[in-house]
C-alpha positions as CSV (number, residue, x, y, z in Angstrom):
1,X,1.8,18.5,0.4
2,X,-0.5,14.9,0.5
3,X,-4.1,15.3,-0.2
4,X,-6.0,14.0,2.7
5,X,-5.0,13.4,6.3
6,X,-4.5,10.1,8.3
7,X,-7.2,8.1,10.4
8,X,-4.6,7.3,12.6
9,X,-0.6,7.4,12.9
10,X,0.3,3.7,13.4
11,X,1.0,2.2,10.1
12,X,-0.1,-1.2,11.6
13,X,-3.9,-0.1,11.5
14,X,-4.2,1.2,7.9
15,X,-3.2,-0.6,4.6
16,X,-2.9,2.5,2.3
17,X,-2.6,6.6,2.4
18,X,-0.5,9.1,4.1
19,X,0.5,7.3,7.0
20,X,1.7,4.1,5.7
21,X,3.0,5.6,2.3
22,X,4.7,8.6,3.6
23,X,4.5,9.3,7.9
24,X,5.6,6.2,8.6
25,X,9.1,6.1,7.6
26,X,9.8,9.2,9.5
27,X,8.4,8.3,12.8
28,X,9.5,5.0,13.1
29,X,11.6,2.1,12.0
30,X,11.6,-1.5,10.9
31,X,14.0,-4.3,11.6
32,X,14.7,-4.4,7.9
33,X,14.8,-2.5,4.7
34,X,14.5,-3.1,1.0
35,X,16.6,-2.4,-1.4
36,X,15.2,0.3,-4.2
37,X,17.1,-1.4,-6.6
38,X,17.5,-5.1,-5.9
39,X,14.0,-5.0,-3.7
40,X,15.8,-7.1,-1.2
41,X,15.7,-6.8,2.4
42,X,19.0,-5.2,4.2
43,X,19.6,-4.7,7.6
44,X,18.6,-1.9,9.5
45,X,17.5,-2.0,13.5
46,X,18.2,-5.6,13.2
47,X,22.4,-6.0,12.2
48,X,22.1,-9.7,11.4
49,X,19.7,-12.6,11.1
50,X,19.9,-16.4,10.8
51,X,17.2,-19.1,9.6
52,X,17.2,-22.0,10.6
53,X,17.3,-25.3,8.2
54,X,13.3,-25.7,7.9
55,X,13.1,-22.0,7.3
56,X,10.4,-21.5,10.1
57,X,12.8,-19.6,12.8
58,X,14.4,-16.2,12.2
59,X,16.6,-15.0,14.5
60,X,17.4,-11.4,14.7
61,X,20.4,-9.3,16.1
62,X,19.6,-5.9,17.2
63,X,21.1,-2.5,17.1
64,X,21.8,-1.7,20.8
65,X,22.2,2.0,20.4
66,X,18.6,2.9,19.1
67,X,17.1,5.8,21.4
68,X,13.2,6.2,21.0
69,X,11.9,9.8,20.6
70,X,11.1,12.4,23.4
71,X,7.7,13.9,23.0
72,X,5.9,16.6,25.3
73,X,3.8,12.7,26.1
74,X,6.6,10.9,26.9
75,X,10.8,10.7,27.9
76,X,12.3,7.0,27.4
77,X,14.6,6.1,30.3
78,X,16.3,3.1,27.8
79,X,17.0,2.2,24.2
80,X,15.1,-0.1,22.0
81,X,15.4,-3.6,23.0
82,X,14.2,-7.1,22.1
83,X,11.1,-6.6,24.5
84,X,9.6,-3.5,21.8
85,X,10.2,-6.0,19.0
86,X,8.2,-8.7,20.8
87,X,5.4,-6.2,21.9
88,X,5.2,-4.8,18.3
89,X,4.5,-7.9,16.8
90,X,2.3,-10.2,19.5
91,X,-0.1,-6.6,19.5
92,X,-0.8,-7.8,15.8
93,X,-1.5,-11.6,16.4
94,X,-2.4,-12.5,20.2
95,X,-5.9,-10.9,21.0
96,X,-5.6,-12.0,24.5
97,X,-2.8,-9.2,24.0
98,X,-3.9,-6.1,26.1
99,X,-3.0,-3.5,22.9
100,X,-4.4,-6.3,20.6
101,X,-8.3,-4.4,20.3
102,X,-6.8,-1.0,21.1
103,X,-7.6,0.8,17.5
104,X,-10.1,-1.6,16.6
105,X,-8.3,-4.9,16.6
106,X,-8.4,-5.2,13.2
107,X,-4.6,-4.9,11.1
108,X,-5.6,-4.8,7.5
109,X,-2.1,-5.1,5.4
110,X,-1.6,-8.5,7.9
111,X,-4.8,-9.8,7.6
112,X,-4.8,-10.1,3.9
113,X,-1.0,-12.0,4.3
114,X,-2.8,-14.1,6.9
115,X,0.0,-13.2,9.2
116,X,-1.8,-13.9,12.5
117,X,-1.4,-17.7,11.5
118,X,2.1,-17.7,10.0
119,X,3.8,-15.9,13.0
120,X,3.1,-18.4,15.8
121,X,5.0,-16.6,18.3
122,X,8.2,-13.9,18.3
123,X,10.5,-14.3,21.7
124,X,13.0,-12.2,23.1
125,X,16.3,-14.1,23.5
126,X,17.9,-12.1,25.3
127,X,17.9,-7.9,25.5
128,X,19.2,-7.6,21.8
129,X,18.4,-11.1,20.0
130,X,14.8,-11.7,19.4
131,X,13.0,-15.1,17.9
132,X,10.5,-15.2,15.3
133,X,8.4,-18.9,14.7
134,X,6.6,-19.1,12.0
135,X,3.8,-21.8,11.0
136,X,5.5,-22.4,7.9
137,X,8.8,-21.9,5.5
138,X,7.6,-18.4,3.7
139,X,9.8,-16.8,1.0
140,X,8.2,-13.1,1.6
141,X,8.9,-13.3,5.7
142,X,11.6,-11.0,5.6
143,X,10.4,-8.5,2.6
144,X,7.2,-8.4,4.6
145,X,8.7,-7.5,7.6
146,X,10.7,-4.6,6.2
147,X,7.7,-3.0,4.8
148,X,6.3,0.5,6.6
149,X,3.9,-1.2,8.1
150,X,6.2,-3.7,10.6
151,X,6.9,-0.7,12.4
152,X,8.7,-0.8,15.7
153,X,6.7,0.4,19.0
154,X,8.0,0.9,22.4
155,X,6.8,-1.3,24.6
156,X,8.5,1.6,28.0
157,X,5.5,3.8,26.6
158,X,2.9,1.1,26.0
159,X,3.1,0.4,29.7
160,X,2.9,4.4,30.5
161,X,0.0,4.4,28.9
162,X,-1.8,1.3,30.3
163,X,-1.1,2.4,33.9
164,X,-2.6,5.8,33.0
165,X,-5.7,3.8,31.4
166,X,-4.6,6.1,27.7
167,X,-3.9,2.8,25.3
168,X,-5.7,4.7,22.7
169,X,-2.9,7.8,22.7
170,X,-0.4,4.9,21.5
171,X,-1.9,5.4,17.9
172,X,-2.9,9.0,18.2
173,X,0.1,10.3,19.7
174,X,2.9,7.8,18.8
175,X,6.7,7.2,19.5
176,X,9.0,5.8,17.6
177,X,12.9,5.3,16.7
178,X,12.6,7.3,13.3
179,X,14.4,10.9,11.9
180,X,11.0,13.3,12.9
181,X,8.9,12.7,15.7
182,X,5.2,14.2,15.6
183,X,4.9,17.0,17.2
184,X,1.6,18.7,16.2
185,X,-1.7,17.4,14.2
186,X,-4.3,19.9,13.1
187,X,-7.1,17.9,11.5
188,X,-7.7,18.5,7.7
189,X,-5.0,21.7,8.3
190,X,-1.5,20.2,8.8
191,X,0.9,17.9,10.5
192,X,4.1,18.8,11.8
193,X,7.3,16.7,12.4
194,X,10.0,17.7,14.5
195,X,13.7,16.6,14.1
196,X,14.7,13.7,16.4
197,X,18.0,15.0,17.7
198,X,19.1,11.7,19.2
199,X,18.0,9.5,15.8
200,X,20.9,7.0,15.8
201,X,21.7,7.4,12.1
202,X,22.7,11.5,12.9
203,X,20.1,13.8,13.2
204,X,17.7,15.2,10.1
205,X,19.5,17.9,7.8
206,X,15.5,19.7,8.3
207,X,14.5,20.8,11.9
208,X,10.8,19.9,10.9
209,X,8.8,18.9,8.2
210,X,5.4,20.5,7.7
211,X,2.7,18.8,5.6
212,X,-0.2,20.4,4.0
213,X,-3.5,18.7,4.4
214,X,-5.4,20.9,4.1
215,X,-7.0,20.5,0.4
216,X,-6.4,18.9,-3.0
217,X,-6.5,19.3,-6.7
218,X,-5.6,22.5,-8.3
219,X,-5.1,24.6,-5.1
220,X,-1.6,21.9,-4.1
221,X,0.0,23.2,-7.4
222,X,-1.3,26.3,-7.0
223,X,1.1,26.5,-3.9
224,X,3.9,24.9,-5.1
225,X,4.2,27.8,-7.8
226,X,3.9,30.4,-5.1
227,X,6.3,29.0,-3.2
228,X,4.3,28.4,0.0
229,X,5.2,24.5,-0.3
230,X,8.5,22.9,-1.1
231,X,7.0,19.4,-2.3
232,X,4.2,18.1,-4.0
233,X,3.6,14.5,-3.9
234,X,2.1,12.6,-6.6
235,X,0.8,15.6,-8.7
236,X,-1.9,14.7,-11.3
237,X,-1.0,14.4,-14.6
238,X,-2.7,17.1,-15.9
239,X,-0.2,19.2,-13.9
240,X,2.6,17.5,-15.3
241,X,3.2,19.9,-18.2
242,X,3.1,23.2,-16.3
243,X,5.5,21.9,-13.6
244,X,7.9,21.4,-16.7
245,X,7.6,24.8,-17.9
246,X,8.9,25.8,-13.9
247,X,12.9,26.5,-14.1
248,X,13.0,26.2,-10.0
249,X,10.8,23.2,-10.1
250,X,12.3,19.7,-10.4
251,X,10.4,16.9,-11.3
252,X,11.1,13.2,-10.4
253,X,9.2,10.4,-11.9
254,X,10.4,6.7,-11.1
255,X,8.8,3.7,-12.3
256,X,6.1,2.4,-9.5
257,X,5.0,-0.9,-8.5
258,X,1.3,-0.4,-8.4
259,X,-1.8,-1.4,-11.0
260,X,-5.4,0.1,-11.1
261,X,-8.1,-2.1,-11.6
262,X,-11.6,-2.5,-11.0
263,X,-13.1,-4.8,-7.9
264,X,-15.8,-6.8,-9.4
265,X,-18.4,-7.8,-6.5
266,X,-18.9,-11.5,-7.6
267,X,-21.7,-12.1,-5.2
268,X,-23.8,-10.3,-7.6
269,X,-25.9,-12.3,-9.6
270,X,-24.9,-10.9,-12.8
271,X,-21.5,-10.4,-11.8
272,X,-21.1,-14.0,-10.6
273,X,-21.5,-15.2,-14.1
274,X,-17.7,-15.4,-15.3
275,X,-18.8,-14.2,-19.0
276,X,-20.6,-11.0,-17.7
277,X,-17.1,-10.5,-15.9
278,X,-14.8,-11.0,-19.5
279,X,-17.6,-8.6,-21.1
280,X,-16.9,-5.8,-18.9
281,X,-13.0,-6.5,-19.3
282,X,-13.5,-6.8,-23.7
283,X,-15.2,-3.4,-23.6
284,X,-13.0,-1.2,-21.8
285,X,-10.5,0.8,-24.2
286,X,-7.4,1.4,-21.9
287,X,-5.9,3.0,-24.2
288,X,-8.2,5.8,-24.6
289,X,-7.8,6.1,-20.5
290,X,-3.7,6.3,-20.6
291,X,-3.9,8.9,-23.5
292,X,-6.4,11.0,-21.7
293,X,-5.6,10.5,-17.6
294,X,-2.1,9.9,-17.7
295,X,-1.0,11.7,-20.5
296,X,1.7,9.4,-21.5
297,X,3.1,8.8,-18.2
298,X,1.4,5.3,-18.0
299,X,1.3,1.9,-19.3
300,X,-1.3,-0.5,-19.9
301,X,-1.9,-3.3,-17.5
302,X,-2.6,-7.0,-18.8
303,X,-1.9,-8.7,-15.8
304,X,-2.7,-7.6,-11.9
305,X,1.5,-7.3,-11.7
306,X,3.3,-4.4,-13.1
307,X,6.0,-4.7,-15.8
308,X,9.0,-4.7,-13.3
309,X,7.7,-7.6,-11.4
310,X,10.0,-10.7,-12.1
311,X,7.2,-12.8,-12.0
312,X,5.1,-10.9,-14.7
313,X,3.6,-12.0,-17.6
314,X,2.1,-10.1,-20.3
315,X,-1.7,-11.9,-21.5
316,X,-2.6,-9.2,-24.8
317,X,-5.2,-12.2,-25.5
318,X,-7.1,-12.1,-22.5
319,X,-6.8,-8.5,-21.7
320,X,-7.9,-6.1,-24.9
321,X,-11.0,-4.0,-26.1
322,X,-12.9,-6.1,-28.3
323,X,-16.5,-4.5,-28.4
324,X,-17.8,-6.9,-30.5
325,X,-16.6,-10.5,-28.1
326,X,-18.2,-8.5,-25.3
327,X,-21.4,-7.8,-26.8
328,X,-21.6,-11.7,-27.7
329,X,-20.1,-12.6,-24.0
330,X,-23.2,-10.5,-23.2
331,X,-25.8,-12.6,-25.2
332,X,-24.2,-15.3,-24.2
333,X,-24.9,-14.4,-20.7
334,X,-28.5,-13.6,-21.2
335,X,-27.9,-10.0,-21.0
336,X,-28.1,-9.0,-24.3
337,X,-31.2,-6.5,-23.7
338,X,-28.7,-4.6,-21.2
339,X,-27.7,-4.5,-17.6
340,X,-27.6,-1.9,-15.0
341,X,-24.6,-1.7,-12.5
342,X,-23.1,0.9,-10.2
343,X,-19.8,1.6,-9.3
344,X,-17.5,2.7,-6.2
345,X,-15.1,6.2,-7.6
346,X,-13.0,6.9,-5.1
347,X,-11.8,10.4,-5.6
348,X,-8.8,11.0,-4.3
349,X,-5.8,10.9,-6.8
350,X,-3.3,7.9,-6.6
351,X,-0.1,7.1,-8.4
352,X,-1.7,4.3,-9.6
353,X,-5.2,6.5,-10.8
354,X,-3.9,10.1,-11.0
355,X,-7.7,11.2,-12.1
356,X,-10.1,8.2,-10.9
357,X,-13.6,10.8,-12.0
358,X,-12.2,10.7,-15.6
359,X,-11.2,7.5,-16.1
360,X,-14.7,6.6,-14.4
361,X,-16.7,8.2,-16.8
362,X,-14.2,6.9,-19.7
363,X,-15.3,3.5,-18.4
364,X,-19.4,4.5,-18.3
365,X,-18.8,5.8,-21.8
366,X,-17.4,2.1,-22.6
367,X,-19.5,0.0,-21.2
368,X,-23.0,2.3,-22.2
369,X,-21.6,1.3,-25.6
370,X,-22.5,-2.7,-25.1
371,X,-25.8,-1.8,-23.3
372,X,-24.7,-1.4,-19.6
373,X,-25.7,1.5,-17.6
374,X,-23.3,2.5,-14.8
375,X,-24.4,4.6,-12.1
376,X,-21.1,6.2,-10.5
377,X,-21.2,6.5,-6.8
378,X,-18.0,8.7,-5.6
379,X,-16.5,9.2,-2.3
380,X,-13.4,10.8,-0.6
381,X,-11.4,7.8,-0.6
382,X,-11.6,3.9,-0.4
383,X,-10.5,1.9,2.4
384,X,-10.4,-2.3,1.8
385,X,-11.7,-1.8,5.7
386,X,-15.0,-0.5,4.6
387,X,-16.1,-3.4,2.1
388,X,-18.9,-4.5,4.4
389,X,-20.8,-1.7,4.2
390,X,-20.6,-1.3,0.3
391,X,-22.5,-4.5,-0.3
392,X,-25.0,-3.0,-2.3
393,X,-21.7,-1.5,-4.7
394,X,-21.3,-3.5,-8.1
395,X,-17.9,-2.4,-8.9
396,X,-15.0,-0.5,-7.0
397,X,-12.9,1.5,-9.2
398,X,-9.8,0.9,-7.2
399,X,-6.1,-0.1,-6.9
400,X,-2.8,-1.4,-5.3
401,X,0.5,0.0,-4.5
402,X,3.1,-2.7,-3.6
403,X,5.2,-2.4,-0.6
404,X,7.6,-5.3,-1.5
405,X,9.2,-6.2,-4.8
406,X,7.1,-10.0,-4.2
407,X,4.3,-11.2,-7.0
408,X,2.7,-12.4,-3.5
409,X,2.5,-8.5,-2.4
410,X,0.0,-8.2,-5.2
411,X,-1.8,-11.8,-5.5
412,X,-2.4,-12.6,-1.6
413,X,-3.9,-9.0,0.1
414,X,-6.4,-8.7,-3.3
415,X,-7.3,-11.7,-3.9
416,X,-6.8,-14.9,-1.6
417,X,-9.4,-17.0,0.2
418,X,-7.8,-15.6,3.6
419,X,-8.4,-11.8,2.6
420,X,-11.6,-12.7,1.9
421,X,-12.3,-14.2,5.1
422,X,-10.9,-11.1,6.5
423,X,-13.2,-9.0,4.8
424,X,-10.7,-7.4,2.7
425,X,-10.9,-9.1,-0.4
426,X,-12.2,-6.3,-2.9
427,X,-14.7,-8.9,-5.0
428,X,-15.7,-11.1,-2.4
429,X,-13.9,-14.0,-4.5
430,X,-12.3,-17.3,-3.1
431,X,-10.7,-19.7,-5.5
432,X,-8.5,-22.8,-3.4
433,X,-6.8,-23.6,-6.7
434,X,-5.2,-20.0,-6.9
435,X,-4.5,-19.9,-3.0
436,X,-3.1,-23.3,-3.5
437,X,-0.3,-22.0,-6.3
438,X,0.5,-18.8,-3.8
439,X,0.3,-21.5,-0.8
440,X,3.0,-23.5,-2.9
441,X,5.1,-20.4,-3.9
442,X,5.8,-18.8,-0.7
443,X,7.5,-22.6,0.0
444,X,9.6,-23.9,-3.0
445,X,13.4,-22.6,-2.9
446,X,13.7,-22.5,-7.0
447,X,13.1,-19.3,-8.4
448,X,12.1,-21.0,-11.2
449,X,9.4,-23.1,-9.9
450,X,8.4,-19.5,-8.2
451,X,7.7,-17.7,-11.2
452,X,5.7,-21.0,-12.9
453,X,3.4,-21.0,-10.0
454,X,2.7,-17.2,-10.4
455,X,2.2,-17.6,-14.0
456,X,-0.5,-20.2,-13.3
457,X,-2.3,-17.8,-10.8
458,X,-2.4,-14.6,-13.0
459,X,-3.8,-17.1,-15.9
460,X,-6.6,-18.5,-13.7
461,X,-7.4,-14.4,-13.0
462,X,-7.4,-13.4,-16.5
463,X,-10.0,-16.1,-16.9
464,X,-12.2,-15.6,-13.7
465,X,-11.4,-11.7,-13.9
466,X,-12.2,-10.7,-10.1
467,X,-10.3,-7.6,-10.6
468,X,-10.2,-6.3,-14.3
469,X,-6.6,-4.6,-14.8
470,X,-6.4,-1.2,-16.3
471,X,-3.1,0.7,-15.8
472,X,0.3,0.8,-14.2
473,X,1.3,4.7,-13.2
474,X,4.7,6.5,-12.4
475,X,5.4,7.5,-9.0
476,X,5.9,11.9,-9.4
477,X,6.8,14.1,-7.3
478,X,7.9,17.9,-8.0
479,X,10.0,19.9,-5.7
480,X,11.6,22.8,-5.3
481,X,15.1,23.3,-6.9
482,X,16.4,24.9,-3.7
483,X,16.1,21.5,-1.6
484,X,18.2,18.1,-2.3
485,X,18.5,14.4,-0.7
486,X,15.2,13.2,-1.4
487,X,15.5,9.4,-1.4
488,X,14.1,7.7,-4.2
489,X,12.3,4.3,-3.9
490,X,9.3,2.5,-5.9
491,X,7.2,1.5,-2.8
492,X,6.3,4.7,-0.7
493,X,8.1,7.8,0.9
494,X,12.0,7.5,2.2
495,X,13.2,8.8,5.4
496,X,13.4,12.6,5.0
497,X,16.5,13.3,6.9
498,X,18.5,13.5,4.0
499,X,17.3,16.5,2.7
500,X,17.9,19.8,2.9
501,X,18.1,23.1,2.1
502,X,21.2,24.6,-0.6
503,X,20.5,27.8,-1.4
């Protein structure tokens, strides 16, 4: 069960949710994979690679014997080849490409890597050996690229479409190489996958996999106890103790790469004052939040990077409640007679936020206590798409879920100069010294020098505070006893076809 559906079913157009997160390694695949445990990427359709000595070409051996999916849309008459690499990628960064616009033209999780201008072009070699060129050496090239979002298209049904003048079915009604294949959609009801018999790592153990979209909150556990679902993903933590008590319930937790924080919009004029910005971060008791949203199952965040990052550092100077500092950070401001600010609540539950209503009103509670009134706005969901047209929004009660083991996963989509540009830069802050230390990281070979750089950049955040940090969470996810072969990674969703049914 996932609460909410998708806006569309190519991972390449979103930069969060169900299709990214959990759709997208079923329908389709990715030259590489990473690692769960070493976060590295390994091959998958792509056997091999080589860089060259400046680190700016990758080539890439493929798989020959990949067969795309048959859907009642389409039948492939060939494998995947080079060609649906190159088409895949040159959609995302020519926009004299004729899929580029298709969508909206707009590929948020690349934009905020400023990937358009580090891929200068990607060339097919020869049927199974395809070229990459990249602007510059880049140390998270490969990670990025296994990600669920550097999905594999075919290019055989891209042309189908655009002789049939139907570009816009390549999104709604997609093909790929992966285990299920979509098969039906019923909007805020369900999705269906079917099993791809022909998936050149054996067919699925499952014949389809069903998900439940219909509604959230209560009602999803409600299910899982009656036995009209088999999985629940990312359950609230209030639910965490009755799916305990459940004998043929079995409850995985795994430690997540993700951090809640709050967006501060720094073009306000209160907001662009640096000490307004510390105030709000002094009066915010996280601890109060983790004991009563995550019930023990989170950790507190002092740094935009989770603990298992290998570039994190802990700051328990910069990031603490102190009530009193941020009453005289206040005064200091000139706010000291109060200040009235609104903020963005997404409601959905994430892993990162398994209750973002509470721990907004935990917040308000907080920050009425220095003389702040906050006015909560809430809203289905928040996408970093829709920033433009939350100008008027203070604060965004928000978060991030890795997709690569990188400290650049985190720094660069937030908070760069080029995701700002972009438009997806959830505070509308730019700062060349901290894109010059991610600039400089992506390029030096020493680890060492690596995580120096990244210490630098979270210490200039914990003094600007863009984003205030609030909490790491665990990835859950309950399911019934009577399945086995789930998969088990810290980014998002495994393939499916592993599992199935024992008794």
């Amino acid at each position: 069960m996932w609460s909410g559906g998708p806006t569309s079913f190519n991972p390449q157009l979103v930069d969060s949710g169900i299709t990214a997160e959990t759709l997208s390694p079923q329908i389709f695949d990715t030259l590489l994979k990473l690692d769960s445990d070493t976060f590295k990427p390994t091959p998958h359709i792509a056997t091999k690679w080589t860089v060259n000595k400046e680190g700016t070409e990758y080539t890439f051996d493929l798989n020959p014997d990949i067969p795309f999916q048959t859907t009642p849309w389409f039948t492939p008459s060939r494998r995947l080849n080079a060609d649906d690499v190159v088409f895949s990628f040159r959609r995302m960064i020519d926009s004299t490409h004729p899929f580029h616009y298709v969508g909206g033209g707009l590929y948020p999780w690349f934009a905020g890597l400023d990937f358009q201008n580090l891929l200068v072009d990607v060339q097919a070699i020869n049927p199974h050996q395809v070229k990459f060129t990249l602007s510059r050496p880049d140390n998270t090239f490969l990670s990025n690229i296994a990600t669920s979002y550097a999905v594999i298209h075919s290019q055989e049904y891209a042309n189908h479409l655009e002789k049939n003048d139907s570009k816009d079915k390549i999104d709604s009604h997609p093909v790929g190489s992966g285990p299920f294949a979509l098969n039906e959609y019923q909007v805020n009801d369900f999705i269906r996958l079917t099993r791809h018999n022909d998936y050149w790592q054996g067919p699925a153990k499952m014949k389809q996999v069903l998900f439940d979209i219909s509604h959230r909150g209560t009602g999803t556990l409600a299910k899982l106890l009656r036995n009209e679902c088999d999985v629940l993903s990312s359950p609230l933590s209030s639910q965490i103790p009755t799916i305990r008590e459940q004998d043929f319930i079995e409850l995985t937790a795994k430690p997540a790469m993700n951090v809640s924080f709050i967006a501060v919009n720094t073009s306000h004029p209160a907001l662009n004052d640096r000490n307004v910005r510390k105030a709000l971060n002094f009066a915010i008791n996280r601890q109060n939040i983790l004991d009563s949203v995550y019930y023990g199952t989170g950790t507190q965040a002092y740094s935009v990077l989770p603990p298992n990052s290998w570039a994190y550092q802990k700051d328990a100077i910069q990031v603490r409640y102190d009530r009193t500092y941020a009453l005289a950070l206040l005064r200091e401001a000139g706010y000291e007679q109060g200040l009235e600010l609104t903020m963005s609540v997404p409601l959905e539950p994430r892993a990162y936020n398994p209750s973002p209503r509470k721990t907004a009103e935990l917040i308000q509670s907080n920050l009425a206590d220095i003389g702040i009134a906050l006015n909560l706005l809430t809203e289905d969901r928040f996408s970093r798409s829709d920033i433009a047209s939350n100008t008027k929004v203070d604060l965004i009660l928000t978060g991030w879920i890795a997709n690569t083991g990188d400290p650049d996963n985190f720094l660069r989509p937030l908070l760069s100069c080029d995701s700002n540009r972009a438009g997806l830069n959830v505070s509308s802050w730019c700062n060349s010294d901290f894109d010059f230390l991610l600039d400089l990281a992506l390029e030096v070979d020493k680890p060492r020098y690596r995580i120096n750089l990244y210490n630098q950049a979270q210490n200039i955040l914990n003094e600007e505070f863009p984003v205030i940090p609030l909490s790491h969470g665990m990835q859950f996810q309950a399911h019934n006893k009577s399945l086995t072969g789930f998969q088990v990674s810290p980014f998002n969703a495994q393939p499916f076809n592993k599992v199935e049914r024992i008794k």
